[in-house]
Biopython code that builds the backbone (N, CA, C, O; Angstrom):
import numpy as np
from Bio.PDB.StructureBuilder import StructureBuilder

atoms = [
    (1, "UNK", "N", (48.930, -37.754, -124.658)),
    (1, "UNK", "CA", (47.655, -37.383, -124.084)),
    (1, "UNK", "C", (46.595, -37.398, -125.172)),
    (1, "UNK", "O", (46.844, -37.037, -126.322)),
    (2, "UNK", "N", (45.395, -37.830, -124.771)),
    (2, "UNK", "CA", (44.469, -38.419, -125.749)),
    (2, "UNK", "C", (43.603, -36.830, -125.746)),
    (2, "UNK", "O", (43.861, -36.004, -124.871)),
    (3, "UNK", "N", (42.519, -36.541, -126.889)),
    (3, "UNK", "CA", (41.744, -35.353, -126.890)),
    (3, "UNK", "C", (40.592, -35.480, -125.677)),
    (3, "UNK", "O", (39.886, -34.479, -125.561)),
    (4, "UNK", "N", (40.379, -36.339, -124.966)),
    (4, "UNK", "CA", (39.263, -36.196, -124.060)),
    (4, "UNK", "C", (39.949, -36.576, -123.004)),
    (4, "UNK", "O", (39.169, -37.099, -122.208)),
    (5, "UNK", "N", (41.233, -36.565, -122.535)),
    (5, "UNK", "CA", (42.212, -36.228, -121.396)),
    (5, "UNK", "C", (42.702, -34.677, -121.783)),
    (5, "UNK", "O", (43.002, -33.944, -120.841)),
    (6, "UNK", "N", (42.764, -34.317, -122.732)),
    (6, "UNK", "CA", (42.987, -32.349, -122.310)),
    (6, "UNK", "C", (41.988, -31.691, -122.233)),
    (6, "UNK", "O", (42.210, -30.669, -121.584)),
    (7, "UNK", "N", (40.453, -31.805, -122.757)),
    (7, "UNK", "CA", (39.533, -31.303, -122.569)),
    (7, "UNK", "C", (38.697, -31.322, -120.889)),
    (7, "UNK", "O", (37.934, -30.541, -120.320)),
    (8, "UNK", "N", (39.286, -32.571, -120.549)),
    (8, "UNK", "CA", (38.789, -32.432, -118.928)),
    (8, "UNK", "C", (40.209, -31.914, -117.885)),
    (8, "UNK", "O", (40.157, -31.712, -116.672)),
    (9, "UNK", "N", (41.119, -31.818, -118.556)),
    (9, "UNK", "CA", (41.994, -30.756, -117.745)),
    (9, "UNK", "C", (41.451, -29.380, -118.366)),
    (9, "UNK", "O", (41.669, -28.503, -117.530)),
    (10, "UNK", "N", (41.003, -28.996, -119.187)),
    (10, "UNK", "CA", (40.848, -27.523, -119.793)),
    (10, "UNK", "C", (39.644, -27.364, -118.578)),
    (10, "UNK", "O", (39.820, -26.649, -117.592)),
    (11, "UNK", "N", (38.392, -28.154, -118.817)),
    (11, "UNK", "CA", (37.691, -28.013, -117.940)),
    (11, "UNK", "C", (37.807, -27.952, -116.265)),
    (11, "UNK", "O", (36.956, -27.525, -115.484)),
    (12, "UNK", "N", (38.728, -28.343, -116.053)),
    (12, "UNK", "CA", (39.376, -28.405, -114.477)),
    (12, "UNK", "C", (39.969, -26.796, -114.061)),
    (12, "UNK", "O", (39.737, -26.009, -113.144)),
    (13, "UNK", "N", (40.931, -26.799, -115.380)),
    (13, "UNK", "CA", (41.213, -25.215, -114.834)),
    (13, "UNK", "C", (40.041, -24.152, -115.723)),
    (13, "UNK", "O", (40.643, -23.463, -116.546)),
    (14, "UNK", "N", (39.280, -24.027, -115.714)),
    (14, "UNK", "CA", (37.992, -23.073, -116.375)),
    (14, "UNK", "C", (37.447, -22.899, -115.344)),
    (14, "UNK", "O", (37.070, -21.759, -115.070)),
    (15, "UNK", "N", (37.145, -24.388, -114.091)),
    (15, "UNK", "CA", (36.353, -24.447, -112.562)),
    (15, "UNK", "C", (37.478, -24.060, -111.545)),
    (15, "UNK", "O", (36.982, -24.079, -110.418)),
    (16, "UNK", "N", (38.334, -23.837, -111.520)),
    (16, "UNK", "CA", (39.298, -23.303, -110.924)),
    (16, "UNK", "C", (39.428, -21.572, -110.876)),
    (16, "UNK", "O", (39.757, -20.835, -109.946)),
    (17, "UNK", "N", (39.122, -21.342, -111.946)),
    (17, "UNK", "CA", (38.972, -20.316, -112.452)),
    (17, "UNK", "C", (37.628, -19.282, -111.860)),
    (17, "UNK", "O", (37.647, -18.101, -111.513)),
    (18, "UNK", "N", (36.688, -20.109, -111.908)),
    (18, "UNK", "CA", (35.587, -19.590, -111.476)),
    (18, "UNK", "C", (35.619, -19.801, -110.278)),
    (18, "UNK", "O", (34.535, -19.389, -109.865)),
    (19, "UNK", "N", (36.384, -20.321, -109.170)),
    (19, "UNK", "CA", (36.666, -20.596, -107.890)),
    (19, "UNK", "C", (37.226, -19.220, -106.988)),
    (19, "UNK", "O", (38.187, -18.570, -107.401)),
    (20, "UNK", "N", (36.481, -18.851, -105.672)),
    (20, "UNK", "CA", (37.266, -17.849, -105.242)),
    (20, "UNK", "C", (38.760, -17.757, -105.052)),
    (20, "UNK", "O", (39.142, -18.882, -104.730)),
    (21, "UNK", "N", (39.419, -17.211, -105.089)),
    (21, "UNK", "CA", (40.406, -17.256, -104.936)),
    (21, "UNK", "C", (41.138, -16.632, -103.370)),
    (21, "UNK", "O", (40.866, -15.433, -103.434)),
    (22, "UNK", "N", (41.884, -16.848, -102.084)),
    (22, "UNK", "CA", (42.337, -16.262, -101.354)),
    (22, "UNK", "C", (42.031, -14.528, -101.437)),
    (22, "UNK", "O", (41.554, -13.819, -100.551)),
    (23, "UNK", "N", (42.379, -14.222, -102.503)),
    (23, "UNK", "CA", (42.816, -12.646, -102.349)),
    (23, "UNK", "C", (41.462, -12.113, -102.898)),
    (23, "UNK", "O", (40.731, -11.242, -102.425)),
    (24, "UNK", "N", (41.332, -12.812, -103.941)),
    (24, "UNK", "CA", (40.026, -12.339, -104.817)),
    (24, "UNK", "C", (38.503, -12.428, -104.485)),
    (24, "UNK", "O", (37.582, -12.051, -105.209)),
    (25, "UNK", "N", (38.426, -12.939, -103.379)),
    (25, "UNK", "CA", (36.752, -12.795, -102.575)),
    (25, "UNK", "C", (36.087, -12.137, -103.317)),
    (25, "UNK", "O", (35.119, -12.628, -103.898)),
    (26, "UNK", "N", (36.514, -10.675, -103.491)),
    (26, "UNK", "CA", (35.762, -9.562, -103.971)),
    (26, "UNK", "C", (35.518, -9.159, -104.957)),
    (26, "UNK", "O", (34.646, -8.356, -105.291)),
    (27, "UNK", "N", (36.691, -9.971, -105.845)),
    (27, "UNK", "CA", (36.126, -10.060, -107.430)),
    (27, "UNK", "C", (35.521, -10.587, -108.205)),
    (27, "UNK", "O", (34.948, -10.228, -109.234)),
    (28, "UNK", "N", (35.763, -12.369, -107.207)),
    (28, "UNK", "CA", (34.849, -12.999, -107.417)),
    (28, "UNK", "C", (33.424, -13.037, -106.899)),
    (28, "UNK", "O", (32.810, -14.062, -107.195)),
    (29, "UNK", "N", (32.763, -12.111, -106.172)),
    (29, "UNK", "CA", (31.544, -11.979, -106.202)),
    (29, "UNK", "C", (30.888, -10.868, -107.225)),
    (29, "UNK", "O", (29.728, -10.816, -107.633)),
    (30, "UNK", "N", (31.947, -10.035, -107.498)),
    (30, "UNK", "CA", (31.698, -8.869, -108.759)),
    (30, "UNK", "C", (31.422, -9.787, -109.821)),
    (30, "UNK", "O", (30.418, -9.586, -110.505)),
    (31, "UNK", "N", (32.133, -10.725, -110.050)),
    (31, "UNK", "CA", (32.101, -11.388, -111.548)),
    (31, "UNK", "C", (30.665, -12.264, -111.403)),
    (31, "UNK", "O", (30.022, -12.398, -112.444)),
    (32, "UNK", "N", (30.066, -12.932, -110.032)),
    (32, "UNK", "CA", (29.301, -13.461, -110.699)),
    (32, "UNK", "C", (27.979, -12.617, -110.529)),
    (32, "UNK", "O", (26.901, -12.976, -111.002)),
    (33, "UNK", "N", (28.204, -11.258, -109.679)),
    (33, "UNK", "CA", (26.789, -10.628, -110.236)),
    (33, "UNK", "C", (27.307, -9.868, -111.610)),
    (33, "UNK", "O", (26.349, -9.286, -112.117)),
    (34, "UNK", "N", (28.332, -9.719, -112.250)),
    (34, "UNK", "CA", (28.178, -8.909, -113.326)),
    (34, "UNK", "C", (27.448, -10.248, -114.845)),
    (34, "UNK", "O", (26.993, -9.898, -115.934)),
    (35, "UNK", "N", (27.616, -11.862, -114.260)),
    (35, "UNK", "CA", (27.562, -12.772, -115.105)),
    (35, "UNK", "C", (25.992, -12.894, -114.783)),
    (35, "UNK", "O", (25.338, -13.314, -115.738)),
    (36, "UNK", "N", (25.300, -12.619, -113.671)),
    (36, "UNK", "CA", (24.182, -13.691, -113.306)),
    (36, "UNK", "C", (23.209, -12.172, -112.898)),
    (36, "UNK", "O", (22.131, -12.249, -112.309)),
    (37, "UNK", "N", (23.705, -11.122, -113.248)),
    (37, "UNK", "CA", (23.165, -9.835, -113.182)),
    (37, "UNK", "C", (22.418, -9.440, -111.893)),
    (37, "UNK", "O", (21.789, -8.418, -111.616)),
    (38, "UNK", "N", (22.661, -10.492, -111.232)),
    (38, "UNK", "CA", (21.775, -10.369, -109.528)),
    (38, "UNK", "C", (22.877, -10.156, -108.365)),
    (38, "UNK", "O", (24.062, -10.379, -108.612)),
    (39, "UNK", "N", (22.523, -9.789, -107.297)),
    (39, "UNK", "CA", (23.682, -10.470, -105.756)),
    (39, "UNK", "C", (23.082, -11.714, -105.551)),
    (39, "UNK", "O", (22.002, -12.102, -105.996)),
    (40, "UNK", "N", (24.077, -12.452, -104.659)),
    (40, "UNK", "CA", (24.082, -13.669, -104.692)),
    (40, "UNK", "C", (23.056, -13.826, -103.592)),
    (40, "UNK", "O", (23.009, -12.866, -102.823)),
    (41, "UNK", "N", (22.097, -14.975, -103.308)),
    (41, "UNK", "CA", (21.235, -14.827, -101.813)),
    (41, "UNK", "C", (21.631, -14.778, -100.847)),
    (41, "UNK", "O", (20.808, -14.382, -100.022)),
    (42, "UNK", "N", (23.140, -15.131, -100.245)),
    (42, "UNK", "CA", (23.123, -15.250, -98.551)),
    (42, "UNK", "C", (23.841, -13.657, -98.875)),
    (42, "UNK", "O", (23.897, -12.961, -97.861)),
    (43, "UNK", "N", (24.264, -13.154, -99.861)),
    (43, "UNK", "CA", (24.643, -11.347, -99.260)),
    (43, "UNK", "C", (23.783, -10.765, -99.544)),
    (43, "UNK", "O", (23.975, -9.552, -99.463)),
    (44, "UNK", "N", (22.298, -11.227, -100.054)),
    (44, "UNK", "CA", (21.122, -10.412, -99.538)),
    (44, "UNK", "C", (20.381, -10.981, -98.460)),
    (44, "UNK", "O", (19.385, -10.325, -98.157)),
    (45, "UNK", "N", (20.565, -11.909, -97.863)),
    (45, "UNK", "CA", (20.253, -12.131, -96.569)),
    (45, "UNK", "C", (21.346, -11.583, -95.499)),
    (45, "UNK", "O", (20.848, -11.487, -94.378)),
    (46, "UNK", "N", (22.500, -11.258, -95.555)),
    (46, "UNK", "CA", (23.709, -11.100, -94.472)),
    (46, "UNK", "C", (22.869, -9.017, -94.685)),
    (46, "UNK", "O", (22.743, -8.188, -93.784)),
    (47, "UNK", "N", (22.575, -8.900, -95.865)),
    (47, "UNK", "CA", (22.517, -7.236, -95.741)),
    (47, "UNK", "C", (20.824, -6.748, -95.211)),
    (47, "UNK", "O", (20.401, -5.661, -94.818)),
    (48, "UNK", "N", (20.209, -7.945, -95.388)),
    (48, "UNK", "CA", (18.830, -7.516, -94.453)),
    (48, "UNK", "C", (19.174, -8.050, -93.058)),
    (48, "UNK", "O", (18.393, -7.498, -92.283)),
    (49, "UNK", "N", (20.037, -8.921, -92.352)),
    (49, "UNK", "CA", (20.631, -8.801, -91.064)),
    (49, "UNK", "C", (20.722, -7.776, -90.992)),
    (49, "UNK", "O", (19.822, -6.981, -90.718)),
    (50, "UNK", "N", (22.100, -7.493, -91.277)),
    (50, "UNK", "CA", (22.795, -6.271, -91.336)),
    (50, "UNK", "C", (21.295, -4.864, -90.985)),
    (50, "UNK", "O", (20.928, -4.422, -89.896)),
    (51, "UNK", "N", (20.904, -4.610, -92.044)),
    (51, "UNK", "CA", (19.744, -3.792, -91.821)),
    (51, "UNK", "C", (18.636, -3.837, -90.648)),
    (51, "UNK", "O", (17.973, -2.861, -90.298)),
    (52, "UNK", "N", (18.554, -5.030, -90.143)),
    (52, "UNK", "CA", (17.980, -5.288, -89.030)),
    (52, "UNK", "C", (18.648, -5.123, -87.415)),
    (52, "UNK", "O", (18.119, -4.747, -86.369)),
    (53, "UNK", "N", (19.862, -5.520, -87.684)),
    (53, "UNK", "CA", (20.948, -5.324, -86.610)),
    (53, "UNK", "C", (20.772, -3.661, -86.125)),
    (53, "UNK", "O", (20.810, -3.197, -84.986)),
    (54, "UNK", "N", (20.600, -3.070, -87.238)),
    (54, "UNK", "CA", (21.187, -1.236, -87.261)),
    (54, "UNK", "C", (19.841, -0.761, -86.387)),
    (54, "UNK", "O", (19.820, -0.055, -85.379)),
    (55, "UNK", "N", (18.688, -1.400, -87.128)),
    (55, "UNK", "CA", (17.544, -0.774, -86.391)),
    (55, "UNK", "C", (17.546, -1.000, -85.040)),
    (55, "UNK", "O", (17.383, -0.159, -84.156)),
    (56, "UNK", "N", (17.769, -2.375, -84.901)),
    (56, "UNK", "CA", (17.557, -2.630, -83.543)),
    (56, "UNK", "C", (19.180, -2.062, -82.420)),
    (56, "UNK", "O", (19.190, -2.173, -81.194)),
    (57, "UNK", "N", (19.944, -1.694, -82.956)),
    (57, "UNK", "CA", (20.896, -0.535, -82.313)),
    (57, "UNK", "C", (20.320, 0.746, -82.153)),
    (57, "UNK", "O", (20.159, 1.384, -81.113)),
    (58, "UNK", "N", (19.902, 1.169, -83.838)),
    (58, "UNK", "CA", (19.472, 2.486, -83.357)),
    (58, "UNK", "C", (18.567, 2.898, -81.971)),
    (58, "UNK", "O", (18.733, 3.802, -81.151)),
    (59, "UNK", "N", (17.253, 1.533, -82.110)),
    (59, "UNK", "CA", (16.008, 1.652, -81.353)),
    (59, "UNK", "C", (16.671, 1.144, -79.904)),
    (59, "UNK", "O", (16.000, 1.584, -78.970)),
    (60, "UNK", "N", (17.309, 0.692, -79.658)),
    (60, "UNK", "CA", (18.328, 0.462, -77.996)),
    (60, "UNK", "C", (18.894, 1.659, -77.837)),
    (60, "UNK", "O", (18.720, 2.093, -76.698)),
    (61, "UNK", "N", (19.627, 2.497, -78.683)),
    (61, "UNK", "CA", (19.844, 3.979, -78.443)),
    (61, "UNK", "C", (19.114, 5.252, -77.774)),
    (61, "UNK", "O", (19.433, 6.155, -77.000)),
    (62, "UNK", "N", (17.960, 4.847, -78.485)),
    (62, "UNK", "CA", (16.834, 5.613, -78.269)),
    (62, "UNK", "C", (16.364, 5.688, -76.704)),
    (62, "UNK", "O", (16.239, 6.664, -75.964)),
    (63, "UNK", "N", (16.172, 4.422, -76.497)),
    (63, "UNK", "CA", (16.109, 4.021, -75.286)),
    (63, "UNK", "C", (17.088, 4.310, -74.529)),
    (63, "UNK", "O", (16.830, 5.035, -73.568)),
    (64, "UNK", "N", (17.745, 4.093, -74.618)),
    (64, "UNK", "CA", (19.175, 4.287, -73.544)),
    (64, "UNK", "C", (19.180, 5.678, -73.226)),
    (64, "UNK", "O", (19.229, 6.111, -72.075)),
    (65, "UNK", "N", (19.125, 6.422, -74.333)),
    (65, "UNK", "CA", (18.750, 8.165, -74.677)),
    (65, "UNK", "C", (17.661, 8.510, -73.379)),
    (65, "UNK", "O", (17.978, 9.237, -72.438)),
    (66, "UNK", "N", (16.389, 7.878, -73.511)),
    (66, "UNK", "CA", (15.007, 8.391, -72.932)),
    (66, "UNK", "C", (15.413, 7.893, -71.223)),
    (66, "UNK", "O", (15.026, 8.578, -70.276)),
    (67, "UNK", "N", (16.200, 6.671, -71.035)),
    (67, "UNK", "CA", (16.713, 6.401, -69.734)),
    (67, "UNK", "C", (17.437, 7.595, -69.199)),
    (67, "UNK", "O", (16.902, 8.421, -68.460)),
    (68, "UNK", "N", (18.300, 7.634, -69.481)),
    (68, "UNK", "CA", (19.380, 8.382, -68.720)),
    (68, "UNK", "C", (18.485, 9.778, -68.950)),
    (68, "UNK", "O", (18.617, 10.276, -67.831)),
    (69, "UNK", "N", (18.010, 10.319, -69.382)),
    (69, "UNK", "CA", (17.049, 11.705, -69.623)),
    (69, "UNK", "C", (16.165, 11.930, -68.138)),
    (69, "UNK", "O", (15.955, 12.846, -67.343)),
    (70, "UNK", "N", (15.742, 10.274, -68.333)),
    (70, "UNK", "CA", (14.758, 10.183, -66.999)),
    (70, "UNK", "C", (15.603, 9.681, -65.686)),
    (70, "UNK", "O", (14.834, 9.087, -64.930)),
    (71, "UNK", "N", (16.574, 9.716, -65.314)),
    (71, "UNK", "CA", (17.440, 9.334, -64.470)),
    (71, "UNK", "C", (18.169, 10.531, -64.325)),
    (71, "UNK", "O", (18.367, 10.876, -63.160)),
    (72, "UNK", "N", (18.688, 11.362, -65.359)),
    (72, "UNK", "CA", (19.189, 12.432, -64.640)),
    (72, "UNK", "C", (17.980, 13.509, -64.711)),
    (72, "UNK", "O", (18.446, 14.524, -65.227)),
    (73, "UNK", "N", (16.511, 13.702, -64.373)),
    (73, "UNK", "CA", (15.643, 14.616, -64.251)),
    (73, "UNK", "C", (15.112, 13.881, -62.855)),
    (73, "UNK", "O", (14.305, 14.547, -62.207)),
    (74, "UNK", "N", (15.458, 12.656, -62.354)),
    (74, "UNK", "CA", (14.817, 11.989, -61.218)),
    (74, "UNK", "C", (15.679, 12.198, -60.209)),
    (74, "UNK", "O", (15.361, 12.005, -59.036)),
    (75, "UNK", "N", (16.955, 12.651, -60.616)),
    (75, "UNK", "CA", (18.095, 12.926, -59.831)),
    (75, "UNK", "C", (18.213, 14.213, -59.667)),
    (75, "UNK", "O", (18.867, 14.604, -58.700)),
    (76, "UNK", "N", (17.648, 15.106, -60.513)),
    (76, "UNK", "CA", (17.698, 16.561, -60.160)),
    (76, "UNK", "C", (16.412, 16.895, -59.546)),
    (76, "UNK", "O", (16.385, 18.079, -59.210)),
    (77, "UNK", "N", (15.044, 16.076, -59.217)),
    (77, "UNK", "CA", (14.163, 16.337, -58.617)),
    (77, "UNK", "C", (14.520, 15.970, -57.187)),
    (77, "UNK", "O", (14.163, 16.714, -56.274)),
    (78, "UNK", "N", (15.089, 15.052, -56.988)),
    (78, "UNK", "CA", (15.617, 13.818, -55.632)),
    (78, "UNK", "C", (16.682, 15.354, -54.978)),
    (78, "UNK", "O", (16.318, 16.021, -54.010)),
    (79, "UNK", "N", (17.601, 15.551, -55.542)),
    (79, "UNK", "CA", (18.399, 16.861, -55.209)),
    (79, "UNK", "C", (17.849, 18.041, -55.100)),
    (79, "UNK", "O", (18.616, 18.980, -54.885)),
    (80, "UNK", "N", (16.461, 18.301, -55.210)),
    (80, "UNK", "CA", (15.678, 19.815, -55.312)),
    (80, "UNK", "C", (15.008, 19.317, -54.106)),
    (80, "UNK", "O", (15.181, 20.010, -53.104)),
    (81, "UNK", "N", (14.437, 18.492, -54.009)),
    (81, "UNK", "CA", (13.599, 18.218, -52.840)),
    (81, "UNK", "C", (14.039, 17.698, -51.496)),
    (81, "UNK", "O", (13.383, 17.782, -50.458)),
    (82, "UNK", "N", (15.212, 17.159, -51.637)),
    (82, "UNK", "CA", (15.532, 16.495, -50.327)),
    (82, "UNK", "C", (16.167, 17.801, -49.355)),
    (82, "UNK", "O", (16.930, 18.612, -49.878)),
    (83, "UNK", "N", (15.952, 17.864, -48.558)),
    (83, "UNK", "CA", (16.383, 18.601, -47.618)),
    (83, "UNK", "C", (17.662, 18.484, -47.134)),
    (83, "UNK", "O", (18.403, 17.503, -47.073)),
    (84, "UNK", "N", (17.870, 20.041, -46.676)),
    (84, "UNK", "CA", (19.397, 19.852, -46.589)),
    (84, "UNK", "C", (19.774, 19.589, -44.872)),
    (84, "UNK", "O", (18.939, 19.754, -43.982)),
    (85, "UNK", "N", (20.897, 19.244, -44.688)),
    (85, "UNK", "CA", (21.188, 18.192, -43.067)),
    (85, "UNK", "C", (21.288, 19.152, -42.675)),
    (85, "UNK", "O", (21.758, 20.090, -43.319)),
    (86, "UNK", "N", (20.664, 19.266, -40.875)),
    (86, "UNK", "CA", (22.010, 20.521, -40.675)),
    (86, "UNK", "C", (23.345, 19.855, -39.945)),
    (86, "UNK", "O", (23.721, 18.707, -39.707)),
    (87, "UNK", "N", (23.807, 21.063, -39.740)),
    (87, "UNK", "CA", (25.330, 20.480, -39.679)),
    (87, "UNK", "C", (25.488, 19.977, -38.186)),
    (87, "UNK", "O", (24.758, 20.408, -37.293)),
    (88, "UNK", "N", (26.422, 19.097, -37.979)),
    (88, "UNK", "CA", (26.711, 18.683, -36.831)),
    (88, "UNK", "C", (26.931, 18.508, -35.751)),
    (88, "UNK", "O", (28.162, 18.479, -35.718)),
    (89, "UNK", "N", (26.564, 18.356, -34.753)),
    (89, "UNK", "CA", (26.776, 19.430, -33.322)),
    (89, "UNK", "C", (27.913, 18.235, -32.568)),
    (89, "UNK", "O", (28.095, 17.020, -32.645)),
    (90, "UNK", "N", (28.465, 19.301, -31.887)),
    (90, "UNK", "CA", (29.685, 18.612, -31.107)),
    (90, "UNK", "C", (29.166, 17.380, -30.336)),
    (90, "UNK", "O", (28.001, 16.999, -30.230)),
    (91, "UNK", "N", (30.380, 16.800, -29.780)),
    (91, "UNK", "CA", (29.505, 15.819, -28.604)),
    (91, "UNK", "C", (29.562, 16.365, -27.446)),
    (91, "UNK", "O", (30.285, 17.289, -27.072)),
    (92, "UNK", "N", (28.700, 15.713, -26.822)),
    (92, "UNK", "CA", (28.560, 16.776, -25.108)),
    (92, "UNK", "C", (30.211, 16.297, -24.252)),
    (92, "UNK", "O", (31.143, 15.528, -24.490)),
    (93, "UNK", "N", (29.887, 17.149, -23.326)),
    (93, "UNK", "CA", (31.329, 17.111, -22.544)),
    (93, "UNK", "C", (31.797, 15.588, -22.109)),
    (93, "UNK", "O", (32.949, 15.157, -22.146)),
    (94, "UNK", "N", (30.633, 14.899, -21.694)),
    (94, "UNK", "CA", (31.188, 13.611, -20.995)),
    (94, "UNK", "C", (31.376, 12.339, -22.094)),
    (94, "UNK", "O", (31.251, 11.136, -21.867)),
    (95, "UNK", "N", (31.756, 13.094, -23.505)),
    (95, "UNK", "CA", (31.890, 11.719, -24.380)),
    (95, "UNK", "C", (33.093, 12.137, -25.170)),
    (95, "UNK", "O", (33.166, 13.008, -26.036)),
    (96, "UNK", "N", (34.203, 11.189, -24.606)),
    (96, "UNK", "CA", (35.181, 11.312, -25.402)),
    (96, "UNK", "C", (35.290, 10.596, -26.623)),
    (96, "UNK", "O", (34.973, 9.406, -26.624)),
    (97, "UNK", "N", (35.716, 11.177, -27.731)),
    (97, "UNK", "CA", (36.280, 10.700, -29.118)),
    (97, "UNK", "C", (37.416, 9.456, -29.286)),
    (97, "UNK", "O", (38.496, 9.656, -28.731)),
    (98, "UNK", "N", (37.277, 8.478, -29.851)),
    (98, "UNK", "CA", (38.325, 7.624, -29.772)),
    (98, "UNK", "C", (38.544, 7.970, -31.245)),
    (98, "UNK", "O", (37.854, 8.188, -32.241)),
    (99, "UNK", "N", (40.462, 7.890, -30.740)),
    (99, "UNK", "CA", (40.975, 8.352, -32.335)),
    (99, "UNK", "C", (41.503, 7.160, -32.183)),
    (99, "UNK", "O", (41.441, 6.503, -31.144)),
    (100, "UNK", "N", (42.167, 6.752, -33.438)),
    (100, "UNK", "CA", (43.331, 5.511, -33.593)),
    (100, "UNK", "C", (44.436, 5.934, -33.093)),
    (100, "UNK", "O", (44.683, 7.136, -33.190)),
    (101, "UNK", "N", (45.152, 5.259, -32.590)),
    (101, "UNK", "CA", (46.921, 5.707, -32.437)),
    (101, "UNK", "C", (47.412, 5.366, -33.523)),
    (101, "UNK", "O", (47.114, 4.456, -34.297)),
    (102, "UNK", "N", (48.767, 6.729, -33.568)),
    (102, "UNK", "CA", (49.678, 6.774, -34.249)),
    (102, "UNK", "C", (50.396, 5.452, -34.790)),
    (102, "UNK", "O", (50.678, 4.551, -34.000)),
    (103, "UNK", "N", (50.686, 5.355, -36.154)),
    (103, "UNK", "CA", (51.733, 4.249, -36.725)),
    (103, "UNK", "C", (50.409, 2.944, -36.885)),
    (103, "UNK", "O", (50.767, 1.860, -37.348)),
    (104, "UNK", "N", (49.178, 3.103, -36.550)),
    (104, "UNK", "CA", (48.347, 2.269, -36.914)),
    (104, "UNK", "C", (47.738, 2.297, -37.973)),
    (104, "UNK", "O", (47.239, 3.294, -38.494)),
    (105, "UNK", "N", (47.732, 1.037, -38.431)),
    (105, "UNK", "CA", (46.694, 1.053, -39.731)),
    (105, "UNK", "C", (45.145, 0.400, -39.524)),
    (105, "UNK", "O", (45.006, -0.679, -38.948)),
    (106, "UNK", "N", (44.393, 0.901, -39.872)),
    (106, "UNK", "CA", (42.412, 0.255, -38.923)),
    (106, "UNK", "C", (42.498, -0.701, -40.451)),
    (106, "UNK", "O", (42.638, -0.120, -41.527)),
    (107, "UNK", "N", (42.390, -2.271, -40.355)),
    (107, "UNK", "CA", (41.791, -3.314, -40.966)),
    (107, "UNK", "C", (40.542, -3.938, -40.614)),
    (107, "UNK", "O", (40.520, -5.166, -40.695)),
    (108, "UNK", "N", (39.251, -3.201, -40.152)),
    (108, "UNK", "CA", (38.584, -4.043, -40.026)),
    (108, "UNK", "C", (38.409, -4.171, -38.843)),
    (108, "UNK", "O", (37.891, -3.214, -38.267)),
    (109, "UNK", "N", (38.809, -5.514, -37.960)),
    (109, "UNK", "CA", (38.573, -5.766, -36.492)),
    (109, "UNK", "C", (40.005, -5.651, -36.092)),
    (109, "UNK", "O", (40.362, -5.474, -34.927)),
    (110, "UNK", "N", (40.901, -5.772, -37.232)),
    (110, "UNK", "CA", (42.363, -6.336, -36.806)),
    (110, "UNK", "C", (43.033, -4.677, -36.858)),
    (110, "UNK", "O", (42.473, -3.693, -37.341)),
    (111, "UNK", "N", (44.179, -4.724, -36.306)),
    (111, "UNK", "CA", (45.123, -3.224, -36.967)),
    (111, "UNK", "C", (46.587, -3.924, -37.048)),
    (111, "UNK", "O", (46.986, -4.967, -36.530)),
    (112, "UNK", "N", (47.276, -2.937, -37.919)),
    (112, "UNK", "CA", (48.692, -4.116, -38.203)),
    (112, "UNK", "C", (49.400, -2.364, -37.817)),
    (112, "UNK", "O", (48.851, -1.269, -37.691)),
    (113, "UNK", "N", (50.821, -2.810, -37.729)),
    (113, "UNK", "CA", (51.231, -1.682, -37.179)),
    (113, "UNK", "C", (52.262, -1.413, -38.252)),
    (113, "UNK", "O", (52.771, -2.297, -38.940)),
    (114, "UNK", "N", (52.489, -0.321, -38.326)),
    (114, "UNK", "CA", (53.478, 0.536, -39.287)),
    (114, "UNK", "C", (54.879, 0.053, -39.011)),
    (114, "UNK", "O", (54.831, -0.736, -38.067)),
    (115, "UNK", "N", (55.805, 0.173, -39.350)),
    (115, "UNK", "CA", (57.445, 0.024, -39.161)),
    (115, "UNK", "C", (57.596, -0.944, -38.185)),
    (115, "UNK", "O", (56.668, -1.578, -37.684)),
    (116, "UNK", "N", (59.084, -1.088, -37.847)),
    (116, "UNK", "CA", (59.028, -2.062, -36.836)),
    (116, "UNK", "C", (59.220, -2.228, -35.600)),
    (116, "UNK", "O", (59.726, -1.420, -34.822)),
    (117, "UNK", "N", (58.737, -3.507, -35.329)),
    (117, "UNK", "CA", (58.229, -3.496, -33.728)),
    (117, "UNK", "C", (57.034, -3.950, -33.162)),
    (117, "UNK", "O", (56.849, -3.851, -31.949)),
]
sb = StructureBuilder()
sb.init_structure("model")
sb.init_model(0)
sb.init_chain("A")
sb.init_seg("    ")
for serial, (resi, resn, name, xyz) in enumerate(atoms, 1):
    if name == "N":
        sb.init_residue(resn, " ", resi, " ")
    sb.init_atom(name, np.array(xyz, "f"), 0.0, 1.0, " ", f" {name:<3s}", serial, name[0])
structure = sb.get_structure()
């Protein structure tokens, strides 16, 4: 191996080196703000998302808060004011009640019948 065939393998693993690694994400972003003394730009753009995301949760909270406040005070006015039914009066003598018969089940228009037969 000639001296300017190991110097561009030295250089290969030096960029390897400085390469994230699977596990190391997190060290390798430590190392290059501890090298370049800054954060990198897209994790100060992902953390003013981030910061923007929160507000606009908090401020949907808020709201959601002032809704239901005004929904259950529109519901306790709706319940203070509405009047109460009175209760039910029988039916007069000449109207008989239709009940279902026994072993029936009511579907609707149809009825299917219980057990068999």
């Amino acid at each position: 191996m000639n001296q300017q065939h190991q110097d561009e393998r030295t250089r290969i693993r030096q960029a390897m080196d400085r390469l994230p690694k699977r596990r190391g994400q997190h060290e390798f972003y430590e190392r290059v703000r501890t090298e370049t003394q800054q954060v990198p730009e897209h994790e100060q753009e992902l953390r003013e998302t981030i910061a923007t995301l929160k507000k606009t949760i908090a401020n949907q909270n808020a709201e959601l808060q002032e809704l239901v406040t005004s929904l259950t005070l529109a519901g306790a006015v709706l319940t203070h004011t509405m009047p109460t039914l009175p209760a039910p009066t029988p039916p007069p003598d000449n109207v008989f009640t239709l009940r279902p018969r026994p072993g029936l089940i009511p579907l609707g228009r149809f009825s299917r019948r219980l057990g068999p037969g």
